[in-house]
N, C-alpha and C positions, 0 to 999 in steps of 0.2 A: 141502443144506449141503456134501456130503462134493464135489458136482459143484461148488461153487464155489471149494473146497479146490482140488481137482484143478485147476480152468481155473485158479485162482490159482498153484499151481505149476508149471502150465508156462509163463505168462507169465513167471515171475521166472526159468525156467530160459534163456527164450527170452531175457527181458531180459539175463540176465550173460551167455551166448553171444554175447549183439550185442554187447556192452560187451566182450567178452574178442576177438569179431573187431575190433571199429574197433581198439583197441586194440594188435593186431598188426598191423593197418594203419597204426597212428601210429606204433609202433616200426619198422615196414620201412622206411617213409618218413624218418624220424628219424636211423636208422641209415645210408639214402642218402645224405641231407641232412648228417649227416658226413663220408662216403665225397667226398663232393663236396668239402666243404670243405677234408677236406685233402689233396685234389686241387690245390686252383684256390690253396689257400696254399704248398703243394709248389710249382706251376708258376710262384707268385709268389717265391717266394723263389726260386728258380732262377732266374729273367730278373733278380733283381736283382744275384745275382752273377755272372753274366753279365756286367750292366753293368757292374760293380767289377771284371772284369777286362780289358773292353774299354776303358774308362777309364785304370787301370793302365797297359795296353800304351801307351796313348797318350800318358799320362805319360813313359813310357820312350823313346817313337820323337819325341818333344821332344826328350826329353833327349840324346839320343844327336847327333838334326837341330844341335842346339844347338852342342855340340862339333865337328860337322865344318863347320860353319861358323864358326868359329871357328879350328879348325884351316888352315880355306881363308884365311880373314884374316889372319891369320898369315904361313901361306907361300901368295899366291897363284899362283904356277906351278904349284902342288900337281894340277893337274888330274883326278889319278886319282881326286879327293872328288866330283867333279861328279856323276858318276851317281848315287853312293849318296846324296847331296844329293836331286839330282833325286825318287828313289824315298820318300825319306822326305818329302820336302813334299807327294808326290801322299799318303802313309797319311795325313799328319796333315791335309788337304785342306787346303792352299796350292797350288791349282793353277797361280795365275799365275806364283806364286817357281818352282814347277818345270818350267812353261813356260822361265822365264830362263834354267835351269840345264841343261836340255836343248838349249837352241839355241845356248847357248856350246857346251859341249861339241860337237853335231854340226859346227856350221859352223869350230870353232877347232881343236878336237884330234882328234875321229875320223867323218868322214861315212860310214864303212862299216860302223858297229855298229850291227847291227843292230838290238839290244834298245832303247838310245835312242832309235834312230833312228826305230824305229815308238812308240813312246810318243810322241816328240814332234810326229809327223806325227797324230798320234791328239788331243794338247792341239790342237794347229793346226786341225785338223776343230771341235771341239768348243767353239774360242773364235772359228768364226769363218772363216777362211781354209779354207774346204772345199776349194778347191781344191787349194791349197798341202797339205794334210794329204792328200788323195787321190793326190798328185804323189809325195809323199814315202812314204807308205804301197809305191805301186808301188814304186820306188824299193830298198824293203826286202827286197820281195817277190821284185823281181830278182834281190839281194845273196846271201837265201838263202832259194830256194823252199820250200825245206820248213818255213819258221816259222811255224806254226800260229798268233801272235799275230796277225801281220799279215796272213794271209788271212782270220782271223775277223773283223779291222776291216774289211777292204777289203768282206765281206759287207755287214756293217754297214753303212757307206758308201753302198754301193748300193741297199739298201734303202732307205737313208732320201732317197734319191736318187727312189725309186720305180720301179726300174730289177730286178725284181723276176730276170726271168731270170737277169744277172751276179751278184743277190747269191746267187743258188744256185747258183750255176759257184764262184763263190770258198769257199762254205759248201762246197761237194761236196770241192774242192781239199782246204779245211782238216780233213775227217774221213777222206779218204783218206791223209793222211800218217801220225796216228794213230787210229782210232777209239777206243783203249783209254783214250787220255790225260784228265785233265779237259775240256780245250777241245775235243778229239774228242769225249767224250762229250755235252758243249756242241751242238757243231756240230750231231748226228746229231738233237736234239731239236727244235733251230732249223729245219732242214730239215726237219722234219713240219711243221712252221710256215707255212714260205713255201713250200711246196706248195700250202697251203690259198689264198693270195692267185692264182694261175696262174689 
């Protein structure tokens, strides 16, 4: 009797030890399983205002787009809205309207600015007119060698050209001017890249 006692109590001791371990095993689990949650509801709500601020901005770069063309409508001699025109239709992706406002501007009021100048050689590639856009790219690149914009396209270009050595002669050009910069620091990644194609 007293040995069934005995076996009887350590079965029950045995029993609530395995009930008290799953049990901190349901808790650890429980407790990740909230760690998680509000984890993934943290990173949810964060990408959604995110969205509401990327939204927002684009609200604003309308609104703003809005007004300078308007103000161009207005007074069209006004030229000096053309670029910023141009840069705001590429945010709010109207690439064609800033296709337009780019090629007035270059071909009407300044063919040696640079900054349009390869933006628009860059719509020109990208809608099309590769050549034209590669033509006009060099062209910038002449104007002023050191613009890391348009030796990062002229890369580009050639890559997709399939022309792998010049797009690392132009990538090399574009991180030797500055490596420190975004686009240098761009470039320098790019080129571990198209090493791997050689």
């Amino acid at each position: 009797m007293r040995a069934k006692l005995a076996i009887g109590v350590v079965i029950a001791i045995v029993a609530v030890s395995t009930f008290a371990i799953r049990r901190a095993i349901v808790a650890e689990h429980e407790q990740r399983g909230r760690q998680q949650f509000a984890t993934q509801i943290a990173e949810q709500l964060e990408a959604l205002e995110q969205s509401r601020r990327v939204d927002e901005l684009r609200r604003t770069q309308r609104l703003q787009l809005d007004q300078l063309v308007d103000s161009l409508r207005r007074t069209p001699n006004d030229t000096s809205l053309l670029v910023p025109i141009g840069n705001l239709m590429l945010q709010v992706g109207d690439t064609l309207g800033a296709l337009q406002t780019y090629r007035r501007y270059v071909e009407t009021v300044n063919r040696t600015n640079v900054v349009p100048l390869t933006d628009y050689a860059y719509l020109l590639y990208l809608t099309g007119d590769r050549d034209g856009g590669r033509r006009l790219t060099q062209r910038a690149v002449t104007l002023a060698p050191g613009y890391q914009v348009a030796l990062y396209n002229m890369a580009v270009m050639e890559f997709d050209r399939n022309n792998i050595h010049a797009a690392i002669k132009w990538m090399e050009q574009c991180r030797a001017v500055d490596s420190t910069s975004p686009l240098g620091q761009l470039s320098v990644r790019a080129l571990e890249e198209l090493r791997k194609y050689r």
